[in-house]
LOVO-553749 format. One record per residue (C-alpha): residue in three letters; x, y, z; residue number from 1. Coordinates in Angstrom, 3 decimals, padded with zeros to 6 digits. Layout:
N
+------+----------+----------+----------+-----+
! type !       xx !       yy !       zz ! seq !
+------+----------+----------+----------+-----+
!  ALA !        X !        Y !        Z ! NUM !
...
+------+----------+----------+----------+-----+
end
This chain:
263
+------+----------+----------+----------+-----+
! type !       xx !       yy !       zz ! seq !
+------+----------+----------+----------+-----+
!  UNK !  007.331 !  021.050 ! -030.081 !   1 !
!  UNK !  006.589 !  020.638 ! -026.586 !   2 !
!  UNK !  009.371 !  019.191 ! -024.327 !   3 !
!  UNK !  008.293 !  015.751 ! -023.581 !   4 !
!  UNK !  009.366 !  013.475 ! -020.547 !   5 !
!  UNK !  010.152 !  010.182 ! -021.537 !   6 !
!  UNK !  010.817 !  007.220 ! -018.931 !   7 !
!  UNK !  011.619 !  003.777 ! -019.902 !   8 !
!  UNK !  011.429 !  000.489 ! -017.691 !   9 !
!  UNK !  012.124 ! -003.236 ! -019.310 !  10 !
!  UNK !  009.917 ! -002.824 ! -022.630 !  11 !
!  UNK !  007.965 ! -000.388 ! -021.430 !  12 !
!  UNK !  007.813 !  003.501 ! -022.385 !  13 !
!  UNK !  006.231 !  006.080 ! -020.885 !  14 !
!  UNK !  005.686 !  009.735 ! -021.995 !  15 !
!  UNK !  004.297 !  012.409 ! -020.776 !  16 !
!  UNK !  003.712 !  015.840 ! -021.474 !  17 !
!  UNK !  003.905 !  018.443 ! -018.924 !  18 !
!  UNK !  003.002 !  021.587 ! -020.683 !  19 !
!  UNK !  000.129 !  019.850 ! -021.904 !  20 !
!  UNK ! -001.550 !  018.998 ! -018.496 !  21 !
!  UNK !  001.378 !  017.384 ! -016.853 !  22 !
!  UNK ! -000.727 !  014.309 ! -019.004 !  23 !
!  UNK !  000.869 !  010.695 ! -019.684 !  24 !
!  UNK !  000.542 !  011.096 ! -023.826 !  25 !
!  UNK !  001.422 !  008.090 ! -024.351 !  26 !
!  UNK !  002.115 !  004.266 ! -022.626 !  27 !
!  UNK !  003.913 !  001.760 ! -024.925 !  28 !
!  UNK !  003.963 ! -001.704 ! -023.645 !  29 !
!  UNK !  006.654 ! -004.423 ! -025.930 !  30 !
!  UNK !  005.878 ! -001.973 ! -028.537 !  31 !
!  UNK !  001.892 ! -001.382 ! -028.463 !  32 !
!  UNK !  000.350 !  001.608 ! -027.480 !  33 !
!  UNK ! -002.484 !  001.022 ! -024.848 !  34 !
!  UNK ! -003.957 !  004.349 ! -024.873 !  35 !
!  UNK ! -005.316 !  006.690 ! -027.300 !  36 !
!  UNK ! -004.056 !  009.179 ! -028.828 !  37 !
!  UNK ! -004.916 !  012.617 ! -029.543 !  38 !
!  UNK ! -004.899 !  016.464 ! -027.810 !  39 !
!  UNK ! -007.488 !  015.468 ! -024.827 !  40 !
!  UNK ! -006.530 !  011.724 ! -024.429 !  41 !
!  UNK ! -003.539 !  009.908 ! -022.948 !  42 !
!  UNK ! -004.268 !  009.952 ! -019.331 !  43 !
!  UNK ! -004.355 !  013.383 ! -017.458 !  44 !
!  UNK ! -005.026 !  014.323 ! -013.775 !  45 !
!  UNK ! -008.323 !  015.917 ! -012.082 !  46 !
!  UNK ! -007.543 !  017.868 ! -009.494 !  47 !
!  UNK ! -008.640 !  019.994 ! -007.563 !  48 !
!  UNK ! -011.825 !  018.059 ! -008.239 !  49 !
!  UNK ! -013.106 !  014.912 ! -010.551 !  50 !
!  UNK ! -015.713 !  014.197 ! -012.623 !  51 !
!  UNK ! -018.794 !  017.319 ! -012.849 !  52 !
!  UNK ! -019.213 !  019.497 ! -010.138 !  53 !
!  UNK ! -022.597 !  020.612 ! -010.378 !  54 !
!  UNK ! -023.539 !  024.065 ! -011.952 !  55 !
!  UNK ! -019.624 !  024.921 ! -011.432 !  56 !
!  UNK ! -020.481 !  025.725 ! -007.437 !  57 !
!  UNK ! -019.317 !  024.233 ! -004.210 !  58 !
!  UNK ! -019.832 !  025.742 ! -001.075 !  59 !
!  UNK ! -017.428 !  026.087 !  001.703 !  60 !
!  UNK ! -018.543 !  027.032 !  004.692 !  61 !
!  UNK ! -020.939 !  029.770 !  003.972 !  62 !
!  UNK ! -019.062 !  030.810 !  000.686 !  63 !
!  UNK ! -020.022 !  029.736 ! -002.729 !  64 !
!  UNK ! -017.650 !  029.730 ! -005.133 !  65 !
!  UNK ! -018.240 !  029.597 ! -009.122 !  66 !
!  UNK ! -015.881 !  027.463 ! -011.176 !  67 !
!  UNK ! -015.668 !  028.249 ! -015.001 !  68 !
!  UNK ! -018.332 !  026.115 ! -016.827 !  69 !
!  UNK ! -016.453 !  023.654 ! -019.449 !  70 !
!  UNK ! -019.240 !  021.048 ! -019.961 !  71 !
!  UNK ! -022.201 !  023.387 ! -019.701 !  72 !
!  UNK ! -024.016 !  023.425 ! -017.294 !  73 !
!  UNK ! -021.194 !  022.104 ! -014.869 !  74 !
!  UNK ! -017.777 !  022.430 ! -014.054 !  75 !
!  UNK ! -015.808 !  018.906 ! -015.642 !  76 !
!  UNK ! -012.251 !  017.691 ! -014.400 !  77 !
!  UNK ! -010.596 !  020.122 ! -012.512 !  78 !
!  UNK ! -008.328 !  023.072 ! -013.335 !  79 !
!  UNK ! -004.687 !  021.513 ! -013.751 !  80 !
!  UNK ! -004.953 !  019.125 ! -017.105 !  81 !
!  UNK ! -005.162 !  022.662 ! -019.054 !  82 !
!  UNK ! -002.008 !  024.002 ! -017.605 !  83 !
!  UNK !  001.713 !  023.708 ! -017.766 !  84 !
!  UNK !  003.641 !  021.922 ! -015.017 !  85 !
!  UNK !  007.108 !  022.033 ! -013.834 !  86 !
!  UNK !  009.195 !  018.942 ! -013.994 !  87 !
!  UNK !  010.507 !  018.966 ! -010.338 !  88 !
!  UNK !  013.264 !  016.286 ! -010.733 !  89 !
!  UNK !  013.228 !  012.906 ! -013.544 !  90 !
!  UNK !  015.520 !  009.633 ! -013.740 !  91 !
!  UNK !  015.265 !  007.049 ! -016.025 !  92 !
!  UNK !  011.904 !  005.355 ! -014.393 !  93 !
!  UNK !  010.797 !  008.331 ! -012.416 !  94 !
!  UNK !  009.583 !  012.028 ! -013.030 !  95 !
!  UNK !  008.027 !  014.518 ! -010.080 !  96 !
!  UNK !  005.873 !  016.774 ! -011.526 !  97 !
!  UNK !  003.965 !  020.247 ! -009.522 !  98 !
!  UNK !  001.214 !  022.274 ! -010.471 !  99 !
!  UNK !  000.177 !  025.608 ! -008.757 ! 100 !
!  UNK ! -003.249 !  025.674 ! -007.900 ! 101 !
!  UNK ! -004.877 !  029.633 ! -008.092 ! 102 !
!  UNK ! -007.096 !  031.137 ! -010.443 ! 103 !
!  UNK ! -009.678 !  030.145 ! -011.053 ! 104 !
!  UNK ! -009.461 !  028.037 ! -008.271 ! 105 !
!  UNK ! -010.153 !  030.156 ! -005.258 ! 106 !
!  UNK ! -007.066 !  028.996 ! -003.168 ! 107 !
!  UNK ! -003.353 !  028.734 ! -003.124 ! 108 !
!  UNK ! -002.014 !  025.504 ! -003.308 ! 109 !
!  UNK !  000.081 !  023.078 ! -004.752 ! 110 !
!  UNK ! -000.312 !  019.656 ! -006.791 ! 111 !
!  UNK !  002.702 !  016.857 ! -007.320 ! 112 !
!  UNK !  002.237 !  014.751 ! -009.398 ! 113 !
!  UNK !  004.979 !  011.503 ! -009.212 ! 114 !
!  UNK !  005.408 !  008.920 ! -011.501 ! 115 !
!  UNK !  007.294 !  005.756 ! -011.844 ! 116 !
!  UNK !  007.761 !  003.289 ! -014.482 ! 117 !
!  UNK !  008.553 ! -000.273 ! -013.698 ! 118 !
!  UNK !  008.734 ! -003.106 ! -016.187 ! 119 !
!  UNK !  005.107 ! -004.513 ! -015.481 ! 120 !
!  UNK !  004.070 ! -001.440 ! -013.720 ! 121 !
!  UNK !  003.105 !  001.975 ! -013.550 ! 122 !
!  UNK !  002.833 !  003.587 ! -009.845 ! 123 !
!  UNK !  000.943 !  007.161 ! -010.026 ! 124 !
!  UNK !  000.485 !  009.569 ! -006.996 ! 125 !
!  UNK ! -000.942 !  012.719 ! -006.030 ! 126 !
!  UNK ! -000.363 !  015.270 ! -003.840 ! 127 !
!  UNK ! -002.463 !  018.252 ! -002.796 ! 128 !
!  UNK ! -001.179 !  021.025 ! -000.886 ! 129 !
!  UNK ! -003.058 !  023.572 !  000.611 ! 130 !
!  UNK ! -000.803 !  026.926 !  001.456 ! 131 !
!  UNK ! -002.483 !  029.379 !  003.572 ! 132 !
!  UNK ! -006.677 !  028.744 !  003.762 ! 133 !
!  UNK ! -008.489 !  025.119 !  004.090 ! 134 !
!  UNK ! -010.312 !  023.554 !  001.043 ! 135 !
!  UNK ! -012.122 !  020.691 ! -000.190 ! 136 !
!  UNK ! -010.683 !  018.886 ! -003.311 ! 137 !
!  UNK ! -010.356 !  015.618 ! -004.895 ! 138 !
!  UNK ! -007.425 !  014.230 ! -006.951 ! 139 !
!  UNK ! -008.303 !  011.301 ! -009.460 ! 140 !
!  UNK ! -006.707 !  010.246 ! -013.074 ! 141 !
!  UNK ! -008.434 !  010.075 ! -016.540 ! 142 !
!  UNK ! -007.112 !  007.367 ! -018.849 ! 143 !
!  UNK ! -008.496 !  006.661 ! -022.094 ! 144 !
!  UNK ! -007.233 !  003.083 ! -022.782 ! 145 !
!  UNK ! -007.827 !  001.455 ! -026.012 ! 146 !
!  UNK ! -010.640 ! -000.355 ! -026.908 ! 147 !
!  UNK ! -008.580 ! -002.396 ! -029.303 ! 148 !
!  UNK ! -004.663 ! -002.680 ! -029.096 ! 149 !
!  UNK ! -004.945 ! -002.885 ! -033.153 ! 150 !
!  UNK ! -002.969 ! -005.843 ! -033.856 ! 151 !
!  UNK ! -006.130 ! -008.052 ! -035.012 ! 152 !
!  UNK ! -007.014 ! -009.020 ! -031.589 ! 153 !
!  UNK ! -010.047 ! -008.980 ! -029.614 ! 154 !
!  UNK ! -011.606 ! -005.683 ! -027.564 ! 155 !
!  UNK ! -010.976 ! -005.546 ! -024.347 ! 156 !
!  UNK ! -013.079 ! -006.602 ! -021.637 ! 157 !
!  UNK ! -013.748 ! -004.945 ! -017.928 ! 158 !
!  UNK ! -013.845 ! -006.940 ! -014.816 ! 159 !
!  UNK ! -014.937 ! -005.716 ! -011.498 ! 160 !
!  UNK ! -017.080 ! -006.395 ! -008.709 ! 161 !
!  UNK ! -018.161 ! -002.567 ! -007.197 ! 162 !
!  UNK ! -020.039 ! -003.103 ! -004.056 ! 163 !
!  UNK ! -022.722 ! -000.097 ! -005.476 ! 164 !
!  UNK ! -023.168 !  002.764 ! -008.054 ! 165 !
!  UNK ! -024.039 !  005.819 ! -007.588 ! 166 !
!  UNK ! -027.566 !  006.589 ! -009.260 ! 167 !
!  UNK ! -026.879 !  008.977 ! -012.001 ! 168 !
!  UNK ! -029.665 !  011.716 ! -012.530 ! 169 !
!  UNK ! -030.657 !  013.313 ! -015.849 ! 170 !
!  UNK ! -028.446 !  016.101 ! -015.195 ! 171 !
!  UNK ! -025.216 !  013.451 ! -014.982 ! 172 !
!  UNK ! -024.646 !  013.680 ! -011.319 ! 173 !
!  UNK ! -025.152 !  011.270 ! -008.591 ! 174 !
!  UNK ! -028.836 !  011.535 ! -006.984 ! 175 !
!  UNK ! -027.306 !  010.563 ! -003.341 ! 176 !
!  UNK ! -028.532 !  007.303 ! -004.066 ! 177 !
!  UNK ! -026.579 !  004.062 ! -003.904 ! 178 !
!  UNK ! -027.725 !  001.447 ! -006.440 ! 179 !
!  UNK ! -027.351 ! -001.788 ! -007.353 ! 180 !
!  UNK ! -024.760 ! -001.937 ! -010.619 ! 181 !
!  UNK ! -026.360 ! -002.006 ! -013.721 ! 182 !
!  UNK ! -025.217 ! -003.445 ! -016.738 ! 183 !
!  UNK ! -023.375 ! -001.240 ! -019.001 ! 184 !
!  UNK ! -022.490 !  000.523 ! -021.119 ! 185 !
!  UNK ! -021.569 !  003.169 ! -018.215 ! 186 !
!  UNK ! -020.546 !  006.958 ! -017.798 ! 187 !
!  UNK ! -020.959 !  006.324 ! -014.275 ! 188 !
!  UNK ! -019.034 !  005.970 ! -010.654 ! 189 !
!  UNK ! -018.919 !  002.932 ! -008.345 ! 190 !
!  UNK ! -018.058 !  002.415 ! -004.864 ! 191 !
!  UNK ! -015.626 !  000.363 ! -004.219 ! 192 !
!  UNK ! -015.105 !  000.428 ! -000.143 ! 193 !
!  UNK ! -011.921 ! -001.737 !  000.085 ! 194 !
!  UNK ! -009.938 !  000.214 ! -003.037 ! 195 !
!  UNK ! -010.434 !  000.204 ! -006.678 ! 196 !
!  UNK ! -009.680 ! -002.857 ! -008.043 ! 197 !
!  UNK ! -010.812 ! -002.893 ! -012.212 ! 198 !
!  UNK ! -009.174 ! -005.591 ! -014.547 ! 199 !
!  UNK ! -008.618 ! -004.855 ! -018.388 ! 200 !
!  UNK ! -008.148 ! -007.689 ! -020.464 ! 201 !
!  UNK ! -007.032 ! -007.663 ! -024.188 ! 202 !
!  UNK ! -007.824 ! -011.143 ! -024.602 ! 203 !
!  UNK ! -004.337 ! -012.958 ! -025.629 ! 204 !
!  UNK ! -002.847 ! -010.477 ! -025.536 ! 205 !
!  UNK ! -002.496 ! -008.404 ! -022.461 ! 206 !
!  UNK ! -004.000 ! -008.142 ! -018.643 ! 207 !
!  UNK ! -004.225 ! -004.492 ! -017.343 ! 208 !
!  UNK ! -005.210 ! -004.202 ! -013.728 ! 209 !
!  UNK ! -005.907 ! -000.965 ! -012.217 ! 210 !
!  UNK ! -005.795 ! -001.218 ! -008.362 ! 211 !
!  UNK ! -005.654 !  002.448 ! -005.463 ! 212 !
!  UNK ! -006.936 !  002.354 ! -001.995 ! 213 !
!  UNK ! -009.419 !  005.004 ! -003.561 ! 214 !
!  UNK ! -012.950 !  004.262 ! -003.190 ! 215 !
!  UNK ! -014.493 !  005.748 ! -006.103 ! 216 !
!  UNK ! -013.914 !  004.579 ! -010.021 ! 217 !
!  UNK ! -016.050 !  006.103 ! -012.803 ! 218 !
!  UNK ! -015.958 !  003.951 ! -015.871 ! 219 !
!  UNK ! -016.727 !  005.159 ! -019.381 ! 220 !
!  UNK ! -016.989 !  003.008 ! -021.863 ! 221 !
!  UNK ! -019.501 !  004.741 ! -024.370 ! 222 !
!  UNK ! -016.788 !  005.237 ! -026.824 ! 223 !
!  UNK ! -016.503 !  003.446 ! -029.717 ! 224 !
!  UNK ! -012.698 !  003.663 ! -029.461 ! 225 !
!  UNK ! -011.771 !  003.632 ! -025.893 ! 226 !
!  UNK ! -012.589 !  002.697 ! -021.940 ! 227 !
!  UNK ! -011.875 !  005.071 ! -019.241 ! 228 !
!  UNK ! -011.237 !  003.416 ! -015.812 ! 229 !
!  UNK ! -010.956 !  006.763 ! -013.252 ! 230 !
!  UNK ! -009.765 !  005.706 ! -010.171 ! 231 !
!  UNK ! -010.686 !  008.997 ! -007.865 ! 232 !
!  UNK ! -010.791 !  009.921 ! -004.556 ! 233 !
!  UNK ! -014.437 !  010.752 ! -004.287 ! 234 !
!  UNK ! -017.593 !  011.013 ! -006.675 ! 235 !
!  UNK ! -018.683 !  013.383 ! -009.042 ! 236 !
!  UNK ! -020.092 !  016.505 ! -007.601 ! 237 !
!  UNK ! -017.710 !  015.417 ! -004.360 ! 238 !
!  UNK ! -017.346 !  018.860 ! -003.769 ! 239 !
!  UNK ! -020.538 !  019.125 ! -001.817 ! 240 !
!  UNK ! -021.120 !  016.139 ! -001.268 ! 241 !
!  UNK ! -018.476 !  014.321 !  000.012 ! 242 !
!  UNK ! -015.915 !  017.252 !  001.073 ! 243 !
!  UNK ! -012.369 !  016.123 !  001.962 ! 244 !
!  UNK ! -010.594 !  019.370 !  003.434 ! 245 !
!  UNK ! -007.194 !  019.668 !  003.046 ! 246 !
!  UNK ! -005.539 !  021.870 !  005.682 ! 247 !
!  UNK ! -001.754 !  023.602 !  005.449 ! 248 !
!  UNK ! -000.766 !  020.367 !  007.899 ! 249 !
!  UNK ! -002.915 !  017.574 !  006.093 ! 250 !
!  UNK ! -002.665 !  017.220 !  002.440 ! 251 !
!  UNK ! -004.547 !  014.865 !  000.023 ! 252 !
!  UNK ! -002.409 !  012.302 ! -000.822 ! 253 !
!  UNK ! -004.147 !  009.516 ! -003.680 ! 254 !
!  UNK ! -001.994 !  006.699 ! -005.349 ! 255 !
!  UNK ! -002.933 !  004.569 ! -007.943 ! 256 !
!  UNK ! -000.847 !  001.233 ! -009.762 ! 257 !
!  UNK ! -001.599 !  000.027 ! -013.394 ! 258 !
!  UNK !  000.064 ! -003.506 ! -013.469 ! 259 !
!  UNK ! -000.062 ! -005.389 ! -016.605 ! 260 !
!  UNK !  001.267 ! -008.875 ! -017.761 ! 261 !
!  UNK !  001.128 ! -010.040 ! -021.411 ! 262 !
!  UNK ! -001.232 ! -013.062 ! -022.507 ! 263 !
+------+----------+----------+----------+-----+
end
């Protein structure tokens, strides 16, 4: 059984699992779960890059580098949801998580990962450290939230006004170019300039908002089951498209807040 972190705020429960991803397994709200459950659900962290980066290369500099390929042909989600972290420090409403960052990503670094519970919010940050050589990365969070809280209630609805989307090619990556936003359903990233700002809405029953100064939110909701709203803190295939470096003296720091209120 793997030694889970549990945080409770008001009549909400968080827990999380850090040998499994350092990934929030579960978020219990007056009682009802809100995400689903399962081995690759909950919510876990991409980092040290989000969404598909294409072919499992980025460049840097001159150098290429080749990432493992998990959803052939590209490299999906980053290296640190497969691995265990170490629980740095926990309280009651908080826990500080960290993550090494090596092979196979080509450079030494860090992630911390800090989370804290609040009884109508959830307040998630990221840190990424880089040790001795410069790198590009990107830190975002995957939640799969329910489609349907299961208490005989309506499924939930998305609202959100993205100021484009990125056109998605055949091969699941952006083309470069911004479009208008088409209707869904998506498996697809918007730009939202002034932060991510994406409403959930059981209807009469709860009001999810997921807010971070990020720019970038891919939303999923294909699934029969679920809705993924992935606040990130650049677009799929960012990599090379949209490098942020993070230098020994400047890491990547991304926050995000789910705040909810019952119906």
């Amino acid at each position: 059984m793997s030694n889970l972190t549990r945080l409770t705020a008001g009549d909400a429960e968080l827990t999380i699992n850090p040998e499994h991803g350092g990934r929030i397994e579960s978020l219990r709200i007056a009682g009802t779960e809100v995400l689903k459950q399962g081995e690759r659900y909950g919510s876990f962290p991409m980092v040290p890059w989000c969404g598909r980066t294409e072919n499992g290369r980025f460049r840097d500099g001159a150098t290429t580098h080749q990432l493992p390929v998990n959803a052939a042909p590209h490299a999906i989600h980053g290296t640190v949801r497969d691995r265990a972290w170490t629980v740095a420090r926990t309280s009651a409403t908080e826990a500080v998580l960290t993550c090494e960052l090596d092979d196979p990503w080509p450079y030494k670094g860090r992630v911390t990962q800090v989370l804290e519970l609040a009884e109508d919010r959830l307040t998630l940050r990221f840190g990424v450290e880089a040790f001795d050589a410069s790198f590009p990365a990107q830190a975002g969070w995957h939640p799969w939230f329910l489609r349907n809280l299961g208490h005989g209630g309506e499924d939930v609805t998305l609202g959100f006004t993205p100021e484009w989307q990125e056109e998605r090619g055949e091969d699941h990556l952006p083309t470069g170019r911004r479009i208008a936003p088409l209707p869904g359903p998506w498996d697809d990233c918007f730009g939202m300039p002034d932060g991510v700002d994406v409403t959930l809405t059981w209807p009469g029953e709860l009001e999810l908002k997921v807010t971070s100064r990020a720019e970038w939110v891919v939303i999923y909701d294909e699934p029969e089951d679920a809705v993924c709203v992935e606040p990130q803190s650049g677009p799929p295939n960012g990599l090379n498209t949209h490098p942020r470096l993070v230098t020994p003296i400047d890491p990547l720091e991304v926050e995000s807040v789910w705040a909810w209120q019952r119906l």
